[in-house]
Chimera marker file (.cmm) of the C-alpha trace (Angstrom):
<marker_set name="trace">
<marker id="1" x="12.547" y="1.340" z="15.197" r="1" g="1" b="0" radius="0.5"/>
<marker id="2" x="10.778" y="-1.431" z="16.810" r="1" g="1" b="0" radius="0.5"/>
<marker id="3" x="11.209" y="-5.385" z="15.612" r="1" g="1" b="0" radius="0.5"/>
<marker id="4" x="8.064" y="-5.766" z="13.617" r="1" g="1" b="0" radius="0.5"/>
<marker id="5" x="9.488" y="-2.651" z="11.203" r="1" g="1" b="0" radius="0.5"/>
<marker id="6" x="12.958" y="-4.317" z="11.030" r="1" g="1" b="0" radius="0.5"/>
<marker id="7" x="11.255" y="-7.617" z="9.923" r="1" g="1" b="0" radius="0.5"/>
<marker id="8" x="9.513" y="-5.837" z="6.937" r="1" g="1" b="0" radius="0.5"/>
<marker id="9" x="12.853" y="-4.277" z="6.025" r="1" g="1" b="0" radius="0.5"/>
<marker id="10" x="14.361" y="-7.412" z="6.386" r="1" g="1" b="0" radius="0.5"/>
<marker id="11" x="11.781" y="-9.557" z="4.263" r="1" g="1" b="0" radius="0.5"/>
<marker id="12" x="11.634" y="-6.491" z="1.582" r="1" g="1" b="0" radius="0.5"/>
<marker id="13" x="15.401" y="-7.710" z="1.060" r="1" g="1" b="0" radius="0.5"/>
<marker id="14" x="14.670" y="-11.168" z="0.722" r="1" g="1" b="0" radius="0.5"/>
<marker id="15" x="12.158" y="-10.543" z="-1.592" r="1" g="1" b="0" radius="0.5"/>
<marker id="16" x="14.005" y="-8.797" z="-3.864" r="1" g="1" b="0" radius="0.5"/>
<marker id="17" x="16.263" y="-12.049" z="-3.408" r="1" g="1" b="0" radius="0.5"/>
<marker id="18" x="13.361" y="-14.315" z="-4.860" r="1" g="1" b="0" radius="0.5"/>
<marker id="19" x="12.087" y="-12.190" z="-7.285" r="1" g="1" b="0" radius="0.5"/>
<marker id="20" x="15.452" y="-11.761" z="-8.909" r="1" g="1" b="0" radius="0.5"/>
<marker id="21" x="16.155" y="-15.693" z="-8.164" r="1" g="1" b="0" radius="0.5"/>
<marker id="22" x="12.478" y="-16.323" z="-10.712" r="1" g="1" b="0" radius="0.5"/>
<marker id="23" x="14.051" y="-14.713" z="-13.509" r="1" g="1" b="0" radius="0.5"/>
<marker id="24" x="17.449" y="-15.239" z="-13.071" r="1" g="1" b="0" radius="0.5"/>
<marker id="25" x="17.783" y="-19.371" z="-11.355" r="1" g="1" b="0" radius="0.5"/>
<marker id="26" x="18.878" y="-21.775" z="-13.586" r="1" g="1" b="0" radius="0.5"/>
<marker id="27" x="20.145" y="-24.892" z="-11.906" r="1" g="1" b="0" radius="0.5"/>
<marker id="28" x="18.422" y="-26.204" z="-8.574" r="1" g="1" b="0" radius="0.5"/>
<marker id="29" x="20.840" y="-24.606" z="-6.260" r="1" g="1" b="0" radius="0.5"/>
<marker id="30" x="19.694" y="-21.150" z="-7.215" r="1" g="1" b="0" radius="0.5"/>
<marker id="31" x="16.067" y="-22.571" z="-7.107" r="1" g="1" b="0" radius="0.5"/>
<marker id="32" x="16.460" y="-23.964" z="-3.704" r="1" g="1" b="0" radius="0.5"/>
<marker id="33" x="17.795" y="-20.404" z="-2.551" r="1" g="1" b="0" radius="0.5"/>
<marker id="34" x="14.743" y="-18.749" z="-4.481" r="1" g="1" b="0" radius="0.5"/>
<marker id="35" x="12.181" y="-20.500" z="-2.701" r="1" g="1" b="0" radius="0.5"/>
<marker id="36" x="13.996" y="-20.186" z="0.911" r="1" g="1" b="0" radius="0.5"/>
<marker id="37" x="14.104" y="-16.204" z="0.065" r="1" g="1" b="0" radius="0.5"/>
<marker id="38" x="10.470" y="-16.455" z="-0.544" r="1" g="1" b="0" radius="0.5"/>
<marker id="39" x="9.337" y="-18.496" z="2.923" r="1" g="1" b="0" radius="0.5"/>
<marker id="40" x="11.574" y="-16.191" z="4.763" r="1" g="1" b="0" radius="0.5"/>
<marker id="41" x="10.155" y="-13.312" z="3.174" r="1" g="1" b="0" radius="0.5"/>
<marker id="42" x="6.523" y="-13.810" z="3.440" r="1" g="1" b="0" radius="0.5"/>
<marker id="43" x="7.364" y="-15.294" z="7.331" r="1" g="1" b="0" radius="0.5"/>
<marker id="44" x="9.111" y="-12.271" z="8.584" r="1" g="1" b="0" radius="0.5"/>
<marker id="45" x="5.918" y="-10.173" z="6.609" r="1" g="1" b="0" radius="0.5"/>
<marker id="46" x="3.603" y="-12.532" z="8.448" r="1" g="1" b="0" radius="0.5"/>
<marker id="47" x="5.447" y="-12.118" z="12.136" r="1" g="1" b="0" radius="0.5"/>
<marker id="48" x="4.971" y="-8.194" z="11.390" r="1" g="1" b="0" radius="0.5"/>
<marker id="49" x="1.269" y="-7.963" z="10.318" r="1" g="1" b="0" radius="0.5"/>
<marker id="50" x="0.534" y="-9.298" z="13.843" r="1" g="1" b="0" radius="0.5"/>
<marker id="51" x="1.790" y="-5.773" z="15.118" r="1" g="1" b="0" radius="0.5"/>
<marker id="52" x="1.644" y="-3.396" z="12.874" r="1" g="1" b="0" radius="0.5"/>
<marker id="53" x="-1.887" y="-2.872" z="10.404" r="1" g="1" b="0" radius="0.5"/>
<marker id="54" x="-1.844" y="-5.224" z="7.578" r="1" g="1" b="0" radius="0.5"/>
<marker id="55" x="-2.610" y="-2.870" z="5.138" r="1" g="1" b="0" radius="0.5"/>
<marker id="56" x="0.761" y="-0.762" z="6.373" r="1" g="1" b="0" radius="0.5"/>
<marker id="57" x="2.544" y="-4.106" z="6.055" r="1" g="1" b="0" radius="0.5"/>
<marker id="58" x="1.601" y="-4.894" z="3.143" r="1" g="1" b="0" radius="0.5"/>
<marker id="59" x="2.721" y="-1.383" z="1.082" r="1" g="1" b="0" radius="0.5"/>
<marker id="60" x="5.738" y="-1.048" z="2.731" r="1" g="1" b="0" radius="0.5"/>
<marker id="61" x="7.073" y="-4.068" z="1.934" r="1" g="1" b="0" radius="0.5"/>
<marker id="62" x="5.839" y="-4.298" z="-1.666" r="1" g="1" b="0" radius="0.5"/>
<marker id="63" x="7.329" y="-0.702" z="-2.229" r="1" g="1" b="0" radius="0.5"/>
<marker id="64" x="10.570" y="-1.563" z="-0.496" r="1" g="1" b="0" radius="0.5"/>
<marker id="65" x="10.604" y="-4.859" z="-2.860" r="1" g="1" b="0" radius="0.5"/>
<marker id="66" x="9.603" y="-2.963" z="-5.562" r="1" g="1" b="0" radius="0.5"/>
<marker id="67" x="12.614" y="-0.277" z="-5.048" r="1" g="1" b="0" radius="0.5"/>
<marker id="68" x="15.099" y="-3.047" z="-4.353" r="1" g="1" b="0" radius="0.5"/>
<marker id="69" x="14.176" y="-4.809" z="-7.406" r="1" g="1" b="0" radius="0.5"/>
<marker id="70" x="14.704" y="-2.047" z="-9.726" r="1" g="1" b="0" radius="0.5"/>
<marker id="71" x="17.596" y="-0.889" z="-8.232" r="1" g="1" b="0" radius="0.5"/>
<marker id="72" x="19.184" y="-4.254" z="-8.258" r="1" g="1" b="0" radius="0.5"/>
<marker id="73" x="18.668" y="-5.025" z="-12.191" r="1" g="1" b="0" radius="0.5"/>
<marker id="74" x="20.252" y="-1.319" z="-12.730" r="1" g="1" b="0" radius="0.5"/>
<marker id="75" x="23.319" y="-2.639" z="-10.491" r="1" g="1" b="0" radius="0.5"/>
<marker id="76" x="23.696" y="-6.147" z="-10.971" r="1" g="1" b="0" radius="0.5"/>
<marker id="77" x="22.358" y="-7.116" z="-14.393" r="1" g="1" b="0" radius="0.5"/>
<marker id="78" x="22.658" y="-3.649" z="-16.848" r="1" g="1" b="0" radius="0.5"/>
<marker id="79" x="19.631" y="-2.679" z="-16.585" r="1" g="1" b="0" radius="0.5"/>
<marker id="80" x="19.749" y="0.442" z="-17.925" r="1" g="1" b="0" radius="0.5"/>
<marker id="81" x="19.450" y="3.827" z="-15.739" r="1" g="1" b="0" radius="0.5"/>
<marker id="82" x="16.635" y="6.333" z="-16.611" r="1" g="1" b="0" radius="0.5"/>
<marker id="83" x="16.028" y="9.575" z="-14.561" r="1" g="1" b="0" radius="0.5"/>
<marker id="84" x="12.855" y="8.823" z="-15.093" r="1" g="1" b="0" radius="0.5"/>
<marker id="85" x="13.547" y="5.514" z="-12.648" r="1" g="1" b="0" radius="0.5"/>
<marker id="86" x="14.744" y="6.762" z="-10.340" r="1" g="1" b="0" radius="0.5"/>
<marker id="87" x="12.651" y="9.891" z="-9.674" r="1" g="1" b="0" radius="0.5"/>
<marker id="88" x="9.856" y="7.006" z="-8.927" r="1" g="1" b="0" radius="0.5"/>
<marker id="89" x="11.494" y="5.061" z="-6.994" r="1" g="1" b="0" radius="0.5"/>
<marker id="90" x="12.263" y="8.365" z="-4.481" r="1" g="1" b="0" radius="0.5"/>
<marker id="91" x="8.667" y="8.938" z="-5.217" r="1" g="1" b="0" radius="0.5"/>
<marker id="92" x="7.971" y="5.099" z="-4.014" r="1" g="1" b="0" radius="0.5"/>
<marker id="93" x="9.800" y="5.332" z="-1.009" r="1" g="1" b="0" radius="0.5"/>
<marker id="94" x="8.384" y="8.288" z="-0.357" r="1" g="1" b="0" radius="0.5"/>
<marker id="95" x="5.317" y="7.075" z="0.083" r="1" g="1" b="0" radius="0.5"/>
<marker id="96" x="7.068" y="4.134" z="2.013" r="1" g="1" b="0" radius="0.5"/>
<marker id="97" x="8.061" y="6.496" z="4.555" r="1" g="1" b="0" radius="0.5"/>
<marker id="98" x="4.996" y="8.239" z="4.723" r="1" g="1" b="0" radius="0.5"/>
<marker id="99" x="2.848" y="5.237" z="5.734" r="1" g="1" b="0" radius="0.5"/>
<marker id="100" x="5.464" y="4.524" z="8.212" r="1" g="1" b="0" radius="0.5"/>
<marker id="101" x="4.535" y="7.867" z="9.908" r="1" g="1" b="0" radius="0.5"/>
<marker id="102" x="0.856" y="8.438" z="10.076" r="1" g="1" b="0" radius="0.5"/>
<marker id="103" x="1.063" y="4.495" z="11.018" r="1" g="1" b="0" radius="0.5"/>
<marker id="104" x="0.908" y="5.635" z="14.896" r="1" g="1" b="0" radius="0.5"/>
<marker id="105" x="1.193" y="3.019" z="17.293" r="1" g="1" b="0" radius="0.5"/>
<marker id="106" x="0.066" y="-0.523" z="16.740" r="1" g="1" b="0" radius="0.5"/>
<marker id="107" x="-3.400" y="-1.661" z="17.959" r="1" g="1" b="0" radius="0.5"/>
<marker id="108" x="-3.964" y="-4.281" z="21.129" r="1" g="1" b="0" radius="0.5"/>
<marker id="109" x="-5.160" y="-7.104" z="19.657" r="1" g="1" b="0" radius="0.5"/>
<marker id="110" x="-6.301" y="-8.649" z="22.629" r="1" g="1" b="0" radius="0.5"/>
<marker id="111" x="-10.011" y="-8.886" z="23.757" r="1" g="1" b="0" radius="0.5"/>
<marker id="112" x="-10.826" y="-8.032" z="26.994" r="1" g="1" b="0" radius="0.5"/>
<marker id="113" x="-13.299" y="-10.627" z="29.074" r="1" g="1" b="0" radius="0.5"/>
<link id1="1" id2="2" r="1" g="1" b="0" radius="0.2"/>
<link id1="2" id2="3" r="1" g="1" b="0" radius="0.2"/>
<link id1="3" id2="4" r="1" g="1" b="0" radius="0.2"/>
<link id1="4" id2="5" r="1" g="1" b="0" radius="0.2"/>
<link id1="5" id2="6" r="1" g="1" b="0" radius="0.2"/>
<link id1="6" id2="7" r="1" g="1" b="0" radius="0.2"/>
<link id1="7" id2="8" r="1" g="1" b="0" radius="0.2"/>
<link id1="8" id2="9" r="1" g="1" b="0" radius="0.2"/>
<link id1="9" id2="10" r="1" g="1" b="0" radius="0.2"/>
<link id1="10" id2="11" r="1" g="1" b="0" radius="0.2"/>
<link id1="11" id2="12" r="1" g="1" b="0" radius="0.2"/>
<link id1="12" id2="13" r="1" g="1" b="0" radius="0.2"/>
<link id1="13" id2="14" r="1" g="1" b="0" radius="0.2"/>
<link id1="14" id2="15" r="1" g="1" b="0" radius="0.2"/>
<link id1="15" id2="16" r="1" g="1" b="0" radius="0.2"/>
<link id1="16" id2="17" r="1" g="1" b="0" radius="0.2"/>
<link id1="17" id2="18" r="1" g="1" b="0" radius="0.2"/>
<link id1="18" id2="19" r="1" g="1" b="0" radius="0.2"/>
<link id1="19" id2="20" r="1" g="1" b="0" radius="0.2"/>
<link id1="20" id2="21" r="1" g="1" b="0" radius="0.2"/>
<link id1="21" id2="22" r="1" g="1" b="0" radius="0.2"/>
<link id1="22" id2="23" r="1" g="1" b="0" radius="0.2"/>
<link id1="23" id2="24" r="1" g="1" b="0" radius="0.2"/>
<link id1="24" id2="25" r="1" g="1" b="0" radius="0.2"/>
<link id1="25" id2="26" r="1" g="1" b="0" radius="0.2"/>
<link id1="26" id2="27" r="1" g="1" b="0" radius="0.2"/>
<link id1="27" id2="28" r="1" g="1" b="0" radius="0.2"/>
<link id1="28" id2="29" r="1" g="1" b="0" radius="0.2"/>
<link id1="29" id2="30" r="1" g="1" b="0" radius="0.2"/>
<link id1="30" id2="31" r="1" g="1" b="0" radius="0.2"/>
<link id1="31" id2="32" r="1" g="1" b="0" radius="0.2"/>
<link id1="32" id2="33" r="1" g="1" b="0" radius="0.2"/>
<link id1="33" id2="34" r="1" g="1" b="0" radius="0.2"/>
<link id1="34" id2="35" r="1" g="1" b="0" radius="0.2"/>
<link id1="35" id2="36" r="1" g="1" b="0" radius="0.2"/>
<link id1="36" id2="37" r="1" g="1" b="0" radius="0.2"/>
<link id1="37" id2="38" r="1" g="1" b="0" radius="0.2"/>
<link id1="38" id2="39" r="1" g="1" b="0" radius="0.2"/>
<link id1="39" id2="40" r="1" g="1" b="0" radius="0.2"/>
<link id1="40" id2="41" r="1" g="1" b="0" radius="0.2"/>
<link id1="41" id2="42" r="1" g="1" b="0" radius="0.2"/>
<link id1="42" id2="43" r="1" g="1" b="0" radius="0.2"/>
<link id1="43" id2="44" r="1" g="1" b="0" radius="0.2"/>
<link id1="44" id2="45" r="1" g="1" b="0" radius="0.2"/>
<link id1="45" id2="46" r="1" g="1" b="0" radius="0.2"/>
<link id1="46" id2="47" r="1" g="1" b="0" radius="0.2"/>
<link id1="47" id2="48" r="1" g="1" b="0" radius="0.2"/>
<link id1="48" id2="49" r="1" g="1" b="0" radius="0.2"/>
<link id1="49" id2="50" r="1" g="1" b="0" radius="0.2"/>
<link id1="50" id2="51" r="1" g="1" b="0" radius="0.2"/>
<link id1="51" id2="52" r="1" g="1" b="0" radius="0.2"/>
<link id1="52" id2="53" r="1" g="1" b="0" radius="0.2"/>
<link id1="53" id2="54" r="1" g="1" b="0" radius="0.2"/>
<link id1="54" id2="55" r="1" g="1" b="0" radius="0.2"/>
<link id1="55" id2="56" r="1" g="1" b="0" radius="0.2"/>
<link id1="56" id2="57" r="1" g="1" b="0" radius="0.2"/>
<link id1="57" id2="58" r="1" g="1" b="0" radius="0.2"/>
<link id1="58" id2="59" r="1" g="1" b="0" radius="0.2"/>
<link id1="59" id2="60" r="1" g="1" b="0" radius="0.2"/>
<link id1="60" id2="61" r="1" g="1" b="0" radius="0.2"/>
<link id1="61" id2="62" r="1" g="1" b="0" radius="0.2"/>
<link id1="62" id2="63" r="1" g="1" b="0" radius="0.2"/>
<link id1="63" id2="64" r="1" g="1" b="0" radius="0.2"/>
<link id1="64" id2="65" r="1" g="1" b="0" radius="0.2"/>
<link id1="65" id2="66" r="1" g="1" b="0" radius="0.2"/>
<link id1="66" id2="67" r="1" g="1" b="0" radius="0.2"/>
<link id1="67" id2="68" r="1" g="1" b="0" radius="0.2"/>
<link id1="68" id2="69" r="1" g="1" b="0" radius="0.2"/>
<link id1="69" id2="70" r="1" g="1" b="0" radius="0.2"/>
<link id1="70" id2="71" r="1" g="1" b="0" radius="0.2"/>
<link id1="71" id2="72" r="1" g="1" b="0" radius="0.2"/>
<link id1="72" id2="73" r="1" g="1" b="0" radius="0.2"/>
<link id1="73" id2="74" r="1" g="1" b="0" radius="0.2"/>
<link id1="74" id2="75" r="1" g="1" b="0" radius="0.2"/>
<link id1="75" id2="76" r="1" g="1" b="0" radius="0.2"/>
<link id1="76" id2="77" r="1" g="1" b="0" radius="0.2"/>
<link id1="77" id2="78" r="1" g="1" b="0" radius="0.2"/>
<link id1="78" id2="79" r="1" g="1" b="0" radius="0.2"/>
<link id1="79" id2="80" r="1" g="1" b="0" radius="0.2"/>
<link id1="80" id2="81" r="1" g="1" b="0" radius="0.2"/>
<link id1="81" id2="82" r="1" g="1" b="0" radius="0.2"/>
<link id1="82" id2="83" r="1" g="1" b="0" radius="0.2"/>
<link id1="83" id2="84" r="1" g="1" b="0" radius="0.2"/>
<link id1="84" id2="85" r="1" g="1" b="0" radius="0.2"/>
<link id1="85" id2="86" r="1" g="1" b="0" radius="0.2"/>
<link id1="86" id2="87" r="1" g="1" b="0" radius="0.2"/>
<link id1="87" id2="88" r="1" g="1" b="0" radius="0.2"/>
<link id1="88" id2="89" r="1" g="1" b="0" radius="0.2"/>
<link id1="89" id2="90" r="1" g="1" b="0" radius="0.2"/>
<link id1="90" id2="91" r="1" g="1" b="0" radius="0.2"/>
<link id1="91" id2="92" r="1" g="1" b="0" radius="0.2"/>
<link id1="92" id2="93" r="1" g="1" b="0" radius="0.2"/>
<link id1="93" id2="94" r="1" g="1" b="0" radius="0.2"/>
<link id1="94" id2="95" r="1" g="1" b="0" radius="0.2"/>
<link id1="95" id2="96" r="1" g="1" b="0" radius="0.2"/>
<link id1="96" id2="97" r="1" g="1" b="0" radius="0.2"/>
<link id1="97" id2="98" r="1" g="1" b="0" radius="0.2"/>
<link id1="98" id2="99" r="1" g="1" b="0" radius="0.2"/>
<link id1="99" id2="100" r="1" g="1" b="0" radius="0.2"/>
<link id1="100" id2="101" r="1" g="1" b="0" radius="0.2"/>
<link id1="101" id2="102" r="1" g="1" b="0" radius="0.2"/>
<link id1="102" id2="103" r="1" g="1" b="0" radius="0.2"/>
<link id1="103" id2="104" r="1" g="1" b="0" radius="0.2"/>
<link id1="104" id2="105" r="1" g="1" b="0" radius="0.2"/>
<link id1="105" id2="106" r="1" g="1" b="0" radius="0.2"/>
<link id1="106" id2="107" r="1" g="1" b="0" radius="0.2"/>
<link id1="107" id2="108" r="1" g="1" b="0" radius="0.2"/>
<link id1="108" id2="109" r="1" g="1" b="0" radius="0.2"/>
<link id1="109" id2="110" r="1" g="1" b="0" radius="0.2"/>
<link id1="110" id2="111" r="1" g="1" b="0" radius="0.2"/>
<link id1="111" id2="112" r="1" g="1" b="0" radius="0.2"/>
<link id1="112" id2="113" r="1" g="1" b="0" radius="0.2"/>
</marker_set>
C-alpha cells in the first residue's frame, strides 16, 4: 500500500472525527478539534488526489467516512444496531475496495517538452 492510499485512510478517520465533532461539540475546545480534523482531513485527501484519480479519491474516502461514521454512533453514542446497517456498510466498503482495485497504477502527471 503506497502513501497516497494511507493518506485517504488516514483522512477517512479524521473525518469521521469532524463529522461527529458538528453534531456532537459543545464548548470551543471540541470546536477547535472539529475544525483541525476537518483541515487535516481534506489536506491529506488533497496530498492524495495528486497521485491517485480524483474521482477514486474522492469515493473512497467518502465511503470510508461514511462507514466510520455509522459505525462510530452505533459504538460510541447508542445508536442503535440494525442488520440492515450493517449489511450496507459491508456493501459500502465493498465497493471501497473495489475501486481500490480496478484503480491500476496512478497516471504521470508530468508533460513532456
Amino acid at each position: 500500500m503506497n502513501r497516497s492510499w494511507i493518506s485517504i485512510i488516514i483522512g477517512a478517520l479524521f473525518e469521521v472525527m469532524w463529522v461527529i465533532g458538528f453534531k456532537h461539540a459543545d464548548d470551543l475546545i471540541t470546536w477547535v478539534g472539529t475544525v483541525a480534523a476537518v483541515i487535516i482531513s481534506f489536506g491529506l485527501i488533497i496530498i492524495a488526489s495528486t497521485k491517485l484519480p480524483v474521482g477514486t479519491v474522492y469515493a473512497v474516502f467518502t465511503g470510508l467516512g461514511t462507514a466510520g461514521t455509522i459505525l462510530s454512533e452505533m459504538i460510541l453514542f447508542d445508536e442503535p444496531v440494525k442488520l440492515i446497517k450493517l449489511l450496507l456498510i459491508a456493501l459500502l466498503l465493498a465497493g471501497v475496495l473495489g475501486l481500490k482495485l480496478v484503480g491500476g497504477p496512478p497516471k504521470s502527471k508530468e508533460v513532456s517538452a
